[in-house]
N, C-alpha and C positions, 0 to 999 in steps of 0.2 A: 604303688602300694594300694591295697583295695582301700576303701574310704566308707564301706558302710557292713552291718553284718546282718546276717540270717535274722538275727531278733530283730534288730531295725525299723527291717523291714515286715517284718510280722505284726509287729505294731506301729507303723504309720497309716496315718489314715489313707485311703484310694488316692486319693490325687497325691498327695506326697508321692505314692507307692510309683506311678505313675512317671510323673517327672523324673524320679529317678532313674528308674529303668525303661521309661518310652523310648529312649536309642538304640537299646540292644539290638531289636530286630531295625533295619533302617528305616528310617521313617514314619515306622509305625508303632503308634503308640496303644494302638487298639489291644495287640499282643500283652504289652504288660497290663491295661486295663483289665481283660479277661484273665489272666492270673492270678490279680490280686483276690478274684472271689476264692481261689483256690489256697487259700491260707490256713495255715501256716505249713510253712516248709522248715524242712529237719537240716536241709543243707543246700549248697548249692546245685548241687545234682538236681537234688528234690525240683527245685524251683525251676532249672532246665526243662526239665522235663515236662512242670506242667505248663510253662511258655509253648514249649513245641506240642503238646496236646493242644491249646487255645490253638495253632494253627490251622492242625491237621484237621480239626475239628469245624473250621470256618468253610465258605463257600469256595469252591475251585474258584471263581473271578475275586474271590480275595484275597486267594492263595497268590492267584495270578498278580497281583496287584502289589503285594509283597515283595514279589522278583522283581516286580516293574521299577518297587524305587530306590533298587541300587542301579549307582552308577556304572553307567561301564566303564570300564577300567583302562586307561589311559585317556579316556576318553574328554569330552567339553568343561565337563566339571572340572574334574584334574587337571587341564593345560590351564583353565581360567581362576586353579587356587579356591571356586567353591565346593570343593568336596566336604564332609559332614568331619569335625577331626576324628573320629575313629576309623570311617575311611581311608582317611590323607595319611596316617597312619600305618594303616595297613597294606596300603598300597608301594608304600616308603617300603617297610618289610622286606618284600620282595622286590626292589630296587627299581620300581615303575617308575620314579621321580626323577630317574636319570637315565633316561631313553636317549639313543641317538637318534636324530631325526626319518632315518629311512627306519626305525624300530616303531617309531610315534607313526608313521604312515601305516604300515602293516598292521600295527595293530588296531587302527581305523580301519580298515580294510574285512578283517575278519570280524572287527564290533557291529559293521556293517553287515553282512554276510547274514550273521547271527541272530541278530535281531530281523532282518528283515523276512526269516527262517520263522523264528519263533513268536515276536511280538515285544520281546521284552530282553533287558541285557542279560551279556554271560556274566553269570556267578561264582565264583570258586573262592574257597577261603584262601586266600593269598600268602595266609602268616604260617601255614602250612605246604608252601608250593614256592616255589622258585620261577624265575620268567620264563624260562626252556620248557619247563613243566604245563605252565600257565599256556602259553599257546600252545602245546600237542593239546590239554585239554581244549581247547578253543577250536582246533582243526579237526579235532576226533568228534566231542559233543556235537557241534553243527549238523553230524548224521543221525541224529537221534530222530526216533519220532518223537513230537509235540510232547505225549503224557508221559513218555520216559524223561523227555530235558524236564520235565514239570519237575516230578520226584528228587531227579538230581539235582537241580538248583533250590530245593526246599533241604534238602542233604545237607549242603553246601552255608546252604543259610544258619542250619541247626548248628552245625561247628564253629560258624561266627558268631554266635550269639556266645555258643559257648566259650570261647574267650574271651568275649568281651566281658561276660558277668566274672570272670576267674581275674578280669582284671580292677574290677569294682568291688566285688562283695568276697568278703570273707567267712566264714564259718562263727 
């Protein structure tokens, strides 16, 4: 059940603003910081959107840096239980939590692959994709050039955020 709403957050001061929503994008809280100058918002949309302008808007290496600090997915984090909980979450979702061990190899395999490809891990909104799904995207993206995977996994990001905020904030 969401637990905060559009007015709220329209009158919380910056750092309240902050704290609240520094998870949506992972890790980065920079993103809700530079939204909250963007106040007030009409709805939750509204406020998506001007999250993902604060992105689009920032420098490619902090774009870059963005993608950088999601986890890959099945990955160090997740076998060792520090995933972020909206991560663990979402990775649960689509049934990442219950790999068979030759699954947990392979998908180390192509986390490997990919990253050593691009610099930083695959992204894909999970709570929207299935594990079949999840690796063809993993096996297909890996051919991407560089500014195409960039796009996509800032795509991919956008959709996350977007339900993580449908799962916080109410109208």
């Amino acid at each position: 059940m969401p637990s905060v709403t559009i007015a709220d957050l329209n009158a919380a001061e910056t750092a309240r603003f902050v704290a609240t929503l520094g998870h949506i994008f992972e890790e980065s809280p920079w993103v809700a910081a530079g939204a909250a100058a963007r106040r007030p918002f009409t709805s939750v949309d509204d406020l998506h959107r001007a999250m993902c302008l604060v992105v689009a808007e920032a420098p490619l290496e902090t774009r870059v840096a963005l993608i950088a600090a999601h986890p890959d997915l099945v990955g160090r984090a997740a076998l060792a239980g520090t995933l972020t909980p909206s991560s663990r979450a979402e990775q649960a979702s689509a049934g990442l939590d219950r790999l068979e061990p030759e699954e947990i190899a392979m998908f180390s395999e192509l986390n490997a692959a990919y990253r050593a490809r691009f610099g930083f891990p695959f992204v894909i909104c999970v709570r929207e994709n299935k594990k079949a799904a999840i690796i063809a995207g993993l096996q297909t993206r890996v051919r991407n050039e560089r500014s195409a995977e960039i796009a996509a996994s800032l795509g991919e990001i956008a959709k996350i955020a977007r339900l993580r905020l449908a799962d916080l904030v109410r109208e």
